[in-house]
C-alpha positions in Angstrom: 35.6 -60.0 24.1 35.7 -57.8 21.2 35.4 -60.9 18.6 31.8 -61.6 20.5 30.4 -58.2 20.5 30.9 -58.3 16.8 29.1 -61.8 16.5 26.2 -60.2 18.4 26.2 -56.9 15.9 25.5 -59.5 13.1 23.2 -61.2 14.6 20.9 -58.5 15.6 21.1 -56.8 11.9 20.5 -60.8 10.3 17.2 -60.1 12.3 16.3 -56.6 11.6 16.7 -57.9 7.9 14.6 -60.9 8.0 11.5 -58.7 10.4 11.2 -56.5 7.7 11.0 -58.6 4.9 8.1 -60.5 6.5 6.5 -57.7 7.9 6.2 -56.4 3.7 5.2 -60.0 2.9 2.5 -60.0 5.7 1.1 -56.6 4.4 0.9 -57.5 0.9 -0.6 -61.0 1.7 -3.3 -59.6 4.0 -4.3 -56.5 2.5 -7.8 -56.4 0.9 -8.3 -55.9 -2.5 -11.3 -53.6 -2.1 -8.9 -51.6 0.3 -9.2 -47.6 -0.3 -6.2 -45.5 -1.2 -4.7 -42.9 1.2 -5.8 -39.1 0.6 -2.3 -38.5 -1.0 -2.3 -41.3 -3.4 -5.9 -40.0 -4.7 -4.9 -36.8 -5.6 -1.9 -38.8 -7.1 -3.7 -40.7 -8.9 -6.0 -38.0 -9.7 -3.5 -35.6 -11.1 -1.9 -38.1 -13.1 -5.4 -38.9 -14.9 -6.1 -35.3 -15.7 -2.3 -34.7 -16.6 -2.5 -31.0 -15.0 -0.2 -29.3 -12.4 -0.5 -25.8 -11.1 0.8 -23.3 -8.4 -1.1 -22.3 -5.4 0.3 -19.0 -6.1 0.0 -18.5 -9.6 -2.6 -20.3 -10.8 -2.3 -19.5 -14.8 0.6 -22.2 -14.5 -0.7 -25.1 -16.1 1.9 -28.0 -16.8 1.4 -31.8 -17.6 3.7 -33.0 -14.8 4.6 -32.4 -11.5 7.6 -29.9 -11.1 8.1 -26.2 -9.8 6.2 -23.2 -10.5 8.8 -21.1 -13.1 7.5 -18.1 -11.5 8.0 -18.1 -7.6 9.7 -22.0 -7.1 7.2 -23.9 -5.2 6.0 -27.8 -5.8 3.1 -27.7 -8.1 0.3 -29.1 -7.1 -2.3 -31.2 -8.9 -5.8 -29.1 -10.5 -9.1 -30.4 -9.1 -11.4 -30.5 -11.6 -14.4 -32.2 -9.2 -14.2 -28.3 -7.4 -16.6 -27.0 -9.8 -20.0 -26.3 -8.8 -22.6 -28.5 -10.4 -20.0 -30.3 -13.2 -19.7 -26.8 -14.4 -16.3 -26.0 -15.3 -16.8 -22.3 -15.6 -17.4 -21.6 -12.1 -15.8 -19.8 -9.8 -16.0 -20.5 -5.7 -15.7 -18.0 -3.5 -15.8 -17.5 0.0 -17.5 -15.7 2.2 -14.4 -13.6 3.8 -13.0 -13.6 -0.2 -16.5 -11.9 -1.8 -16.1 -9.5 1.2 -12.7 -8.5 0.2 -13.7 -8.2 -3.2 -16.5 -6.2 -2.5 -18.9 -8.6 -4.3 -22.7 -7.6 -3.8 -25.6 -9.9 -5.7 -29.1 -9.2 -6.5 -32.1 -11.1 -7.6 -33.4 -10.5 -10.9 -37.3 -9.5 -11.2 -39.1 -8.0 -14.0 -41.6 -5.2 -13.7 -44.7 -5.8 -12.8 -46.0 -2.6 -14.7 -45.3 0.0 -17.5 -42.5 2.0 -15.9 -40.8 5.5 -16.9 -37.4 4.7 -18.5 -34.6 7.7 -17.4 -32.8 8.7 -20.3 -29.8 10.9 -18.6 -28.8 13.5 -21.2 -25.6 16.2 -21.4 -25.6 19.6 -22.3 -25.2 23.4 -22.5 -26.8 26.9 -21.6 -27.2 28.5 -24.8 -28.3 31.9 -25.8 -31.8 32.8 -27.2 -30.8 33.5 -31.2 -33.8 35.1 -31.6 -33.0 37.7 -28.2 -29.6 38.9 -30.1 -29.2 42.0 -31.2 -27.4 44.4 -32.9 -27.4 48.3 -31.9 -26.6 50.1 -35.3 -26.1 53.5 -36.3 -28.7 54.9 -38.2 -27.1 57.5 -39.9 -23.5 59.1 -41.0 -21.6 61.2 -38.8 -18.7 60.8 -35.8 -18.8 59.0 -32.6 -18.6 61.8 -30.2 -19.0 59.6 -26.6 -19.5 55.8 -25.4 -21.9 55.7 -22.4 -21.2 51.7 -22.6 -17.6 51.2 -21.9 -17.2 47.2 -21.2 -18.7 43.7 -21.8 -21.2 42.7 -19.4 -23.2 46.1 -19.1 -26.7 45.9 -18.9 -28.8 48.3 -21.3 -32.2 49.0 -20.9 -34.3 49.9 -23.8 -34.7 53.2 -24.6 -31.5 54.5 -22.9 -28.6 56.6 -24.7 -25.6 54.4 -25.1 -23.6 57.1 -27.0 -23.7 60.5 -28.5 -23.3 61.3 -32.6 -22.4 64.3 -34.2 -24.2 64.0 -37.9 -23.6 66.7 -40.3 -26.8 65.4 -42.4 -28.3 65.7 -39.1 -28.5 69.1 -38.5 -29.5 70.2 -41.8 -32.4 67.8 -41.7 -33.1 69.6 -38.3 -32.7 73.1 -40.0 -35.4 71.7 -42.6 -37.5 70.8 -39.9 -37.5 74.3 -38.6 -38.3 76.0 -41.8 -41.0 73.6 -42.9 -42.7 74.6 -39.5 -42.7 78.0 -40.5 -45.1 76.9 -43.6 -46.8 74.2 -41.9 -50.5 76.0 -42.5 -49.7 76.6 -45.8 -47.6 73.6 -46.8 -48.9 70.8 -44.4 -47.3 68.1 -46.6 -43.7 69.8 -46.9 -43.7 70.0 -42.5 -44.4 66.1 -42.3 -42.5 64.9 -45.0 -39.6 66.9 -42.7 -40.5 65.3 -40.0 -40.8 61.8 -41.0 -37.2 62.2 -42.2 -36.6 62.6 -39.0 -38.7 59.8 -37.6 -36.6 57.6 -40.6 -33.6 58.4 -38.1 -35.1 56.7 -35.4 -35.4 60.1 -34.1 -38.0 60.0 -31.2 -41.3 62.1 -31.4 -40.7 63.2 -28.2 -36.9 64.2 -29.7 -38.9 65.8 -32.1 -41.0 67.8 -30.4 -38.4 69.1 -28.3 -36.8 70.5 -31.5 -39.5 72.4 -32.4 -40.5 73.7 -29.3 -36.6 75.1 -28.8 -36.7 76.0 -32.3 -33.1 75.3 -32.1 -30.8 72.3 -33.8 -28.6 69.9 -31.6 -25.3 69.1 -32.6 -24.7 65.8 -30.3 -27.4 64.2 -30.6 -28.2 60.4 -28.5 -27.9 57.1 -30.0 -31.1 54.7 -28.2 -30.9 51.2 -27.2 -33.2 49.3 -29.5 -33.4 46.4 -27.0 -32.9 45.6 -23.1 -29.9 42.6 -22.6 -26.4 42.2 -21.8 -23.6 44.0 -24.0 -21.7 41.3 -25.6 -19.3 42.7 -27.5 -18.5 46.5 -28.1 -17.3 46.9 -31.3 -16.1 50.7 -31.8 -14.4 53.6 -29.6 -15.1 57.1 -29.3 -14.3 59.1 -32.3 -14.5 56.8 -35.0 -16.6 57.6 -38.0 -19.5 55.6 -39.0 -21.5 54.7 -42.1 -25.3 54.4 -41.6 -26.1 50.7 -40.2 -22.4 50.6 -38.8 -22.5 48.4 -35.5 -21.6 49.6 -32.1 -22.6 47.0 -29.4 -23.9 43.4 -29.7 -26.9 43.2 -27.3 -28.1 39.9 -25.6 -31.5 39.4 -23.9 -30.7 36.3 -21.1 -34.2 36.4 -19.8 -35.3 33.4 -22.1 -32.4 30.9 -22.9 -31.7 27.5 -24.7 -30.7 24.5 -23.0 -29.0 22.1 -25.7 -28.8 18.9 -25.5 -26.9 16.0 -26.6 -28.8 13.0 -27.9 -26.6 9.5 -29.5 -28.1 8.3 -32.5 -29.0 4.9 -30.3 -31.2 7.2 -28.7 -33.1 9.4 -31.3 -35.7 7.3 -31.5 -36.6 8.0 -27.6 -36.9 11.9 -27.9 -39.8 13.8 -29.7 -41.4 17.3 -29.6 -43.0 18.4 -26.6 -41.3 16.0 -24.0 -40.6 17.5 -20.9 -36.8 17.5 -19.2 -35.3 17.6 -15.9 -32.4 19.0 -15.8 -29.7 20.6 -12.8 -26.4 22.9 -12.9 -23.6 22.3 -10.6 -23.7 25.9 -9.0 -27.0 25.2 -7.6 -26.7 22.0 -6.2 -30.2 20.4 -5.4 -32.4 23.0 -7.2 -34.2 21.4 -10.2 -34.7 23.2 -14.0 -37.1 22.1 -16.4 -38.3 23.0 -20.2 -40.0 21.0 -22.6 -37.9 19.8 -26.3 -38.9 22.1 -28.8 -36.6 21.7 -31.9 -34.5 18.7 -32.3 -31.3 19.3 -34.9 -32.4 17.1 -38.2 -28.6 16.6 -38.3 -26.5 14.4 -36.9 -23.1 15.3 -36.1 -20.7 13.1 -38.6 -17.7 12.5 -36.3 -19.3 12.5 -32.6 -22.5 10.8 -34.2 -24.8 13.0 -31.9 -27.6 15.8 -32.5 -29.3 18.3 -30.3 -32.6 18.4 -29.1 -33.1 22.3 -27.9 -35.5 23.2 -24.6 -36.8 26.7 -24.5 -36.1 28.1 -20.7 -37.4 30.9 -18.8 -34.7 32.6 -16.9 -36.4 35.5 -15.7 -34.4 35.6 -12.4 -31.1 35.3 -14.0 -29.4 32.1 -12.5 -28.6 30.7 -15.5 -25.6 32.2 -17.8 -24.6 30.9 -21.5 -22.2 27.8 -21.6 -22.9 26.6 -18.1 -22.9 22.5 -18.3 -26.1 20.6 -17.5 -27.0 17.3 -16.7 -30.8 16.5 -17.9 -33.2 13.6 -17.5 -36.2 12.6 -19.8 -38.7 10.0 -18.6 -39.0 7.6 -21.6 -42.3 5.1 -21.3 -40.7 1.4 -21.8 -42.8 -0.4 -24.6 -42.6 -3.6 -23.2 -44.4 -4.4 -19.4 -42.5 -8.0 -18.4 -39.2 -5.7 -19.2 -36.3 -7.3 -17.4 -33.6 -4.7 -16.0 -29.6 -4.8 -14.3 -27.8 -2.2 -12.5 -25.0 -1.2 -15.5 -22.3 -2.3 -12.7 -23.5 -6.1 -13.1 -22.8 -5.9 -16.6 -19.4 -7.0 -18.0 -19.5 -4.8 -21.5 -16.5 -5.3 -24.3 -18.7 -4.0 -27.6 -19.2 -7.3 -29.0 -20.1 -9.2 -25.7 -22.0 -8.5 -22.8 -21.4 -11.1 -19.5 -23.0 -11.3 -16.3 -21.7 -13.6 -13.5 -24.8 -15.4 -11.9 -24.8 -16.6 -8.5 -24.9 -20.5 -7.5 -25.4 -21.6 -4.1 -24.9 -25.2 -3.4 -24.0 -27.7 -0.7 -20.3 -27.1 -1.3 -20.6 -23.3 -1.3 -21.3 -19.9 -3.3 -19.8 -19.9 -7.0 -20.0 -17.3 -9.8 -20.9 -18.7 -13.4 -20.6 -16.0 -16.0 -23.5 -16.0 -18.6 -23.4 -13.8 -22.1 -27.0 -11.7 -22.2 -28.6 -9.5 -25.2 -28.3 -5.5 -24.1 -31.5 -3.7 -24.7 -31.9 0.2 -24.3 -30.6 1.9 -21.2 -33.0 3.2 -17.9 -30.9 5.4 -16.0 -28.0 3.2 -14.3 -30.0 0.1 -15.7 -29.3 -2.0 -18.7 -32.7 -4.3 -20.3 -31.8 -7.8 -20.6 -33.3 -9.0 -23.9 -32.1 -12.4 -23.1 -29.7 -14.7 -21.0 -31.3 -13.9 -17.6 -34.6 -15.4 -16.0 -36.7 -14.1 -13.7 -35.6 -15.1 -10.4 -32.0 -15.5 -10.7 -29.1 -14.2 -8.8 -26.3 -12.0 -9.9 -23.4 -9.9 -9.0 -24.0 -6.5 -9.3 -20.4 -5.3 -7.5 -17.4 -6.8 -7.8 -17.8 -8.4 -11.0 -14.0 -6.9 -12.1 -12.8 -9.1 -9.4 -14.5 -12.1 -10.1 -13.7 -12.0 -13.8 -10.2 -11.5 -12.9 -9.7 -14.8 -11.2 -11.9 -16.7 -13.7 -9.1 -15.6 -16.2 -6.6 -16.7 -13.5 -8.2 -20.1 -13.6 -8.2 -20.1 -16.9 -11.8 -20.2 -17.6 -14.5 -18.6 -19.2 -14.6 -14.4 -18.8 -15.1 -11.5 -20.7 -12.0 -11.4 -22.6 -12.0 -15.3 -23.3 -15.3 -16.4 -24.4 -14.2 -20.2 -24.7 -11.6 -20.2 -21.6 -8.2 -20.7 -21.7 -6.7 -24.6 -22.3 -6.7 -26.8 -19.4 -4.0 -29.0 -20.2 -0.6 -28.7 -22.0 2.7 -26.7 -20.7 3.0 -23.7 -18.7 0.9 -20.5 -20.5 2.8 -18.1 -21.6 2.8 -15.0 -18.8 3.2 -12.1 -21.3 -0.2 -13.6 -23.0 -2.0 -14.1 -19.5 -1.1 -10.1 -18.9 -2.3 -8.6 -22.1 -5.7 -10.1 -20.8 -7.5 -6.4 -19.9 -8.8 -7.3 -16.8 -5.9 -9.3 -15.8 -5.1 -9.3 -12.2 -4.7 -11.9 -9.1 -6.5 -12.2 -5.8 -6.5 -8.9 -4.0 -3.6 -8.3 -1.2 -5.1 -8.3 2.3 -2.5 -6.7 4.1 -1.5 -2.9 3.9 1.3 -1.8 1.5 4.4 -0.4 2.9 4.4 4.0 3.1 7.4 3.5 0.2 5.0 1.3 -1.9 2.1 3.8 -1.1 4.0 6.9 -2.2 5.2 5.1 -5.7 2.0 4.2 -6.4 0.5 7.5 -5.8 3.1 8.9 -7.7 2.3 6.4 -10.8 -1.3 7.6 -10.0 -0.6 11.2 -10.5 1.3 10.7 -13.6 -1.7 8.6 -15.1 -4.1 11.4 -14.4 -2.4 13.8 -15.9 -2.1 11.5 -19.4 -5.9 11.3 -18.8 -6.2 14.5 -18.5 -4.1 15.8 -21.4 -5.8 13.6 -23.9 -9.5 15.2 -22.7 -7.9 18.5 -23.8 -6.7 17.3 -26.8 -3.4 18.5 -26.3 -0.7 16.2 -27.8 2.8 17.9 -26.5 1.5 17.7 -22.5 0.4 14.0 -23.3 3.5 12.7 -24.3 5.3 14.2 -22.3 2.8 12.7 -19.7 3.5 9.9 -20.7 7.5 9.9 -21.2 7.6 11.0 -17.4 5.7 8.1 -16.8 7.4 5.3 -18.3 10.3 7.5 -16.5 8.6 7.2 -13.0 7.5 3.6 -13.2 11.5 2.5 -14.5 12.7 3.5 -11.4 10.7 2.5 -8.5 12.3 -0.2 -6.6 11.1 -3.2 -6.9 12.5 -4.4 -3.3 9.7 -1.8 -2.0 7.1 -4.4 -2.6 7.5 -6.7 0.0 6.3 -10.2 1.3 3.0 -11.4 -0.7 3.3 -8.2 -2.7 5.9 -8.8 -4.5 5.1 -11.1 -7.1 1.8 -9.2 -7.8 4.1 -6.0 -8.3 6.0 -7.1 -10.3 3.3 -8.9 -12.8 1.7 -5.5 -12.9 4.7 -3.9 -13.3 5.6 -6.0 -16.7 2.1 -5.1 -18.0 2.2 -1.4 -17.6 6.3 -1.4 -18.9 4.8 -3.7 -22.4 2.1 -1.2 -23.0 4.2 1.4 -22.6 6.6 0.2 -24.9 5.9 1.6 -28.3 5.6 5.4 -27.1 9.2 6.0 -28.8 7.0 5.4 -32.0 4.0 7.6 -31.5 3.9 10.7 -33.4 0.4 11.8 -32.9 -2.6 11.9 -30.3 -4.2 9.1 -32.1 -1.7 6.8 -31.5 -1.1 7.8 -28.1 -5.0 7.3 -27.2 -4.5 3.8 -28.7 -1.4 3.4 -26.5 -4.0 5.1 -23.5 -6.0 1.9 -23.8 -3.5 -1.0 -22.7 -2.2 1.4 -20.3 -5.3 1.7 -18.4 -6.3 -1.7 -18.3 -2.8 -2.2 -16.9 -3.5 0.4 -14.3 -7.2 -1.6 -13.6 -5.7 -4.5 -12.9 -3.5 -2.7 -10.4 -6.0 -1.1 -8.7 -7.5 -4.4 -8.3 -4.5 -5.8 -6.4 -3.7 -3.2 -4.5 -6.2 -0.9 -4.0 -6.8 2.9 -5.1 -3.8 4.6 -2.7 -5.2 8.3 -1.8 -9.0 7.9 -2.4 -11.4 6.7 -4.4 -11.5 6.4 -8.2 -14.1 5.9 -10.6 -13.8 3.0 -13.5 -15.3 4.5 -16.4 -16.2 3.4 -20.1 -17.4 3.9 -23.2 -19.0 1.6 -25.8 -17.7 3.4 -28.9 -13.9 3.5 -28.1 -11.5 1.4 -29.8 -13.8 1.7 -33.2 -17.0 0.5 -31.3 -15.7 -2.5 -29.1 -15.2 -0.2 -26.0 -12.5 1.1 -23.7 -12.5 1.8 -19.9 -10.3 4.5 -18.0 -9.7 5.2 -14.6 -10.5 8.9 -13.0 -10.4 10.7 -10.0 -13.6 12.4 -10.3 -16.8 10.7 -11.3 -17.6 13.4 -14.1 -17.1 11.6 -17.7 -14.5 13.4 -19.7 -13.2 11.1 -22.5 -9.8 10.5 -23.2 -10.3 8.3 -25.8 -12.1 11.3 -28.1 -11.7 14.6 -26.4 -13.6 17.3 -27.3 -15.4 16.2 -30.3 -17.1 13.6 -28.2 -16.4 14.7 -24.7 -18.8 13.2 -22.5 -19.4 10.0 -24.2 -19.0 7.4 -21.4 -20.5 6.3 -17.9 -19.6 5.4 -14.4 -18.7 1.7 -14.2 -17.9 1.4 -10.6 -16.4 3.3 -8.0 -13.2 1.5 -6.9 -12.7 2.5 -2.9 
């Protein structure tokens, strides 16, 4: 029994053999030769043409062969070049749901049918009227018997006694005076050469007269206000001795002031005598100043390359006081009347290039292509296009950080790479990929953990108050800003950073740890403000990824940072305050975007 079961066991595998081997033969004999590959061998195939592998993840990996991604494990897959929209390999797809999360907004381009006022936004002070200062003096020798004008701030009118002087050379001229009054009939000239002595004093006729009508001398006699204004400065005490044309107070006169404003030397050839400004203060919030430009500074300012052009301002009903900040606007006619014009936020700005990303809608979708333009002169919140763009065409106005960042991703064409990134080869190196400015990958969409929250807040915080330490030009608080930093960001756990956040933490984190990296060398706030600038690029990108944690921020720049190619910074508040130069250029900058 048992020798014929194992009989049958060979038989039936003889047959499983021989079934197989014919059913191969029958497939290769009958397939067609025109016969179309499965979807699996075509992207095969496909990938082994092009020779490029990336991650699904991490998709700066570019490798010449199938294998894992070195960053997270995962089977590489191969790169479809036929994705791009119209053969173009510069452009970036999008989604719907992904230009949502990105907060991506377009707008079509037009030009301007007419002449239009340009809005040339100008910074500045309340200054004092130099010509309404004054100086109250004594007029003659003798001892400061009483102040009437105790502190700063007083207001004096003209006319009234501020203090009381006892004047040896006083009372004999008085005593004269007397006398030659005696004689006047006979000796007329002798009574008013007496009198204009007197008068030389700054004595009063009305002092005078009442003199000779008492016929007696006064010993404390009243120093007169020789202007109306503010006290400024009081400059002796009671009981000092003066000289004649000592000073006592420093008078100003606040009903006319100067407004002074600052004016780039980009944009002196916009301002001229006579033109009219706008111009609001924070305290009054709504209510709208104006002057006309009646001196402009034929100087300009070596270090901060600015001048001031100087409005004349009638401040009769007292709102305005010296060194309150002021925000102005003068209307500017444009020269040209086809003049083409983008909101500033469409415009992706490095000092030596200028990118927009224009929008392409085809049958396979929505995809960003970015496009260098010429700048022009600035309108308000608008940038002229001098070339690049046409009439007609679509671009993004918000969310053009976002897009750049995954063109760099992709490797292709942004603002930091102008001929993209290699397509083929080995893996890129990450450090590289990172020290890209606007580095970042596609945005998390789901919330961050309250422990992830509270360390970024906390690497917020410290940020700031770097930021704000290099505005006050104060060196000591800065580094040690940014020692506590480097301190803070050390020890925050990566395990905090959980599921899809994780990798992106800790890309970010290697970024912000490498630009931190030389502050054991910096010695002064120069190099720390050239340390500032990786550092907030870092602190970008992570915004980017994960959002702003505790409200919104504003993404600010300016064009004459890092010696003219331009530097953004992050800040709480959307007032410009430049780290970058502190006070001797203090509000150079503008509003980028505000990152919610």
């Amino acid at each position: 029994m048992k020798k014929s079961m194992n009989h049958l066991y060979l038989l039936i595998g003889i047959t499983l053999v021989i079934g197989l081997t014919l059913g191969w033969l029958t497939s290769s004999w009958f397939q067609s030769p025109d016969a179309k590959p499965t979807a699996m061998e075509e992207e095969h195939d496909h990938a082994l043409v092009n020779g490029v592998w990336t991650c699904s993840m991490h998709p700066q990996v570019r490798q010449d062969e199938p294998g894992s991604c070195p960053f997270c494990g995962m089977d590489l897959i191969p790169v479809n070049e036929e994705s791009d929209s119209e053969g173009n390999p510069n452009a970036i797809r999008m989604s719907n749901t992904a230009m949502q999360l990105a907060g991506v907004q377009t707008l079509e381009i037009t030009t301007n049918a007419e002449k239009e006022a340009e809005v040339l936004a100008l910074n500045g002070k309340i200054q004092s009227d130099e010509r309404r200062l004054y100086t109250q003096t004594a007029h003659l020798e003798g001892r400061i018997e009483e102040l009437l004008i105790n502190f700063t701030g007083e207001y004096v009118q003209k006319g009234q006694p501020i203090a009381y002087l006892y004047s040896p050379a006083l009372v004999t001229a008085q005593h004269e005076l007397l006398e030659a009054q005696k004689t006047q009939a006979k000796y007329p000239e002798l009574f008013t050469a007496a009198r204009q002595k007197l008068k030389n004093w700054k004595l009063s006729d009305a002092q005078i007269d009442e003199i000779l009508s008492s016929g007696k001398t006064t010993n404390r006699f009243p120093v007169l206000a020789n202007a109306s204004g503010y006290v400024t400065q009081n400059l002796l005490n009671a009981g000092d001795h003066v000289l004649q044309g000592t000073a006592l107070y420093e008078v100003a006169d606040l009903s006319q002031l100067w407004g002074m404003f600052e004016v780039y030397e980009k944009d002196l050839s916009k301002v001229h005598m006579g033109d009219p400004i706008s111009f609001e203060v924070a305290t009054y919030p709504g209510k709208v100043f104006e002057g006309k430009i009646s001196f402009i500074d034929p100087m300009v300012d070596e270090k901060s390359r600015v001048t001031k052009a100087r409005i004349e301002i009638n401040n009769a009903e007292g709102l305005l006081k010296p060194d309150m900040f002021i925000k102005g606007e003068l209307l500017v006619k444009t020269e040209e009347a086809e003049a083409l014009y983008v909101p500033k936020s469409a415009v992706m700005y490095t000092g030596k290039r200028s990118l927009v990303y224009v929008k392409l809608t085809t049958e396979a979708g929505v995809a960003f292509v970015p496009r260098e333009v010429n700048l022009g002169g600035t309108s308000g919140d608008r940038y002229e296009i001098l070339s690049g763009l046409k009439p007609g065409e679509e671009i993004a106005v918000n969310g053009t950080f976002s897009i750049d960042a995954a063109a760099q991703l992709s490797g292709k064409m942004s603002m930091m790479n102008p001929e993209g990134v290699a397509q083929t080869g080995s893996v890129h190196d990450h450090g590289a990929m990172e020290d890209m400015s606007s580095s970042a990958i596609s945005p998390s969409t789901t919330p961050l953990g309250e422990a992830a929250q509270a360390a970024l807040k906390s690497l917020y915080d410290d940020y700031f108050a770097l930021k704000e330490a290099l505005v006050n030009d104060d060196f000591k608080i800065a580094q040690k800003a940014a020692v506590v930093l480097r301190e803070n960001l050390s020890n925050i756990d990566m395990a905090i950073f959980t599921g899809e956040h994780h990798m992106p933490w800790m890309e970010r984190e290697a970024v912000l740890k490498q630009a931190l990296q030389p502050l054991r060398e910096v010695t002064n706030l120069e190099q720390l403000r050239e340390l500032f600038l990786p550092l907030s690029e870092g602190m970008i990108a992570l915004t980017q990824q994960f959002g702003t944690v505790g409200g919104d921020i504003y993404l600010q720049f300016c064009p004459m940072a890092d010696n003219n190619n331009g530097a953004n910074w992050l800040s709480r508040e959307d007032q410009v305050l430049n780290p970058y130069f502190g006070a001797s250029m203090l509000t150079c900058g503008e509003v980028v975007e505000k990152m919610k």
